[in-house]
C-alpha positions as CSV (number, residue, x, y, z in Angstrom):
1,X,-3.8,284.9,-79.4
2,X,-1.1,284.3,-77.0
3,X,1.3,286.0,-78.2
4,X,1.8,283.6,-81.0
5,X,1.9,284.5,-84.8
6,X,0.4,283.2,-88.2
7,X,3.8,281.4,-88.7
8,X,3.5,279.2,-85.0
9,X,-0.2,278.2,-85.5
10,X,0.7,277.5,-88.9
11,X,3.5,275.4,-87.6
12,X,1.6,274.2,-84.3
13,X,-1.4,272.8,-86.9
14,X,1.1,270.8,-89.3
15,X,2.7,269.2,-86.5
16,X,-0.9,268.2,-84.9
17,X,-2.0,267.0,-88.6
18,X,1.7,265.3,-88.4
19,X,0.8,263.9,-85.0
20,X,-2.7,262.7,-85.0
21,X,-3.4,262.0,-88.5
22,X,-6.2,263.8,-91.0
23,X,-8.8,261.1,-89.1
24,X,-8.6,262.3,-85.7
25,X,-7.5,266.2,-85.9
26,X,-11.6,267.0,-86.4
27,X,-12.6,265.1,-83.4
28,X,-9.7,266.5,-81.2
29,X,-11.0,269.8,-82.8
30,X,-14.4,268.8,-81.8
31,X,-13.8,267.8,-78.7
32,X,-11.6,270.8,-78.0
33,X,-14.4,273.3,-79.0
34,X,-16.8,271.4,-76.8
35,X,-14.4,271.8,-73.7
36,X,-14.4,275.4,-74.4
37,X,-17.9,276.2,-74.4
38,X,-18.6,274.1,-71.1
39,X,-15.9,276.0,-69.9
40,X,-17.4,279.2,-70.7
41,X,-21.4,278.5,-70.0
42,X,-20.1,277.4,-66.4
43,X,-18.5,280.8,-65.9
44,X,-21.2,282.4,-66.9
45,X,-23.7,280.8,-64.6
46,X,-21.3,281.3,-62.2
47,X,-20.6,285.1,-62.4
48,X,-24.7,285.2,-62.5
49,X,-24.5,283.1,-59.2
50,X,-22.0,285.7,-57.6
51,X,-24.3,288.7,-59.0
52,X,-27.5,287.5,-57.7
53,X,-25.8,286.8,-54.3
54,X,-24.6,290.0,-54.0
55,X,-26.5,292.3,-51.2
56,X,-28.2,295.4,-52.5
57,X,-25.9,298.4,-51.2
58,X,-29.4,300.1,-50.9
59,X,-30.9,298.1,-48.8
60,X,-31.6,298.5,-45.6
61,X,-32.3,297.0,-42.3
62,X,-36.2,297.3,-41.6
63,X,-36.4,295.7,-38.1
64,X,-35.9,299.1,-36.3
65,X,-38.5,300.9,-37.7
66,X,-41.6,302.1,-36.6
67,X,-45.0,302.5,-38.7
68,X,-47.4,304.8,-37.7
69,X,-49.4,302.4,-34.9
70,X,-45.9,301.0,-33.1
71,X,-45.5,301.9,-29.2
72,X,-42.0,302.5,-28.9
73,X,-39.9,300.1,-27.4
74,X,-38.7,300.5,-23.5
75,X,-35.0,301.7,-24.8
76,X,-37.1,304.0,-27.5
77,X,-39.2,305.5,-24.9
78,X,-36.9,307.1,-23.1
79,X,-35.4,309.1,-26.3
80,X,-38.8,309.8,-27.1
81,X,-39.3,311.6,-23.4
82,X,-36.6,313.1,-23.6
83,X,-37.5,315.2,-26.5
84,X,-40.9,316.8,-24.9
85,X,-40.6,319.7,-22.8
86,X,-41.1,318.7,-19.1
87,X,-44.1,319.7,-17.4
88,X,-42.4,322.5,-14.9
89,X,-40.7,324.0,-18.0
């Protein structure tokens, strides 16, 4: 925990109960905890936020495609001649 051992939290804890009183040390306490698990539930939706944003490396671009029934495109038609034997050949 920081680097800190059982004698400084021991220490850190009488000086708070010296502090604040035996009143207020459960509501700081309280309040503390509270912080901390707002803190960590807005991480948490955040990292889910960043996940779910994140682009499947998978995926892939579809626009260029052709199904089965597509006439290719003037810049596609060209490659596709190309390939076939000419006439005179």
């Amino acid at each position: 925990m920081f680097g800190l051992g059982p004698g400084e939290l021991i220490t850190i804890l009488v000086l708070a109960l010296l502090i604040f009183g035996p009143k207020k040390l459960p509501e700081i306490g309280r309040s503390l905890g509270s912080a901390m698990r707002d803190l960590r539930r807005a991480s948490n939706d955040f990292m889910s936020a960043v996940e779910q944003d994140e682009p499947d490396e998978f995926e892939t671009d579809r626009t260029d495609h052709h199904t089965w029934n597509d006439e290719p495109t003037s810049e596609h038609k060209d490659e596709d001649e190309s390939d076939k034997p000419k006439e005179g050949e």
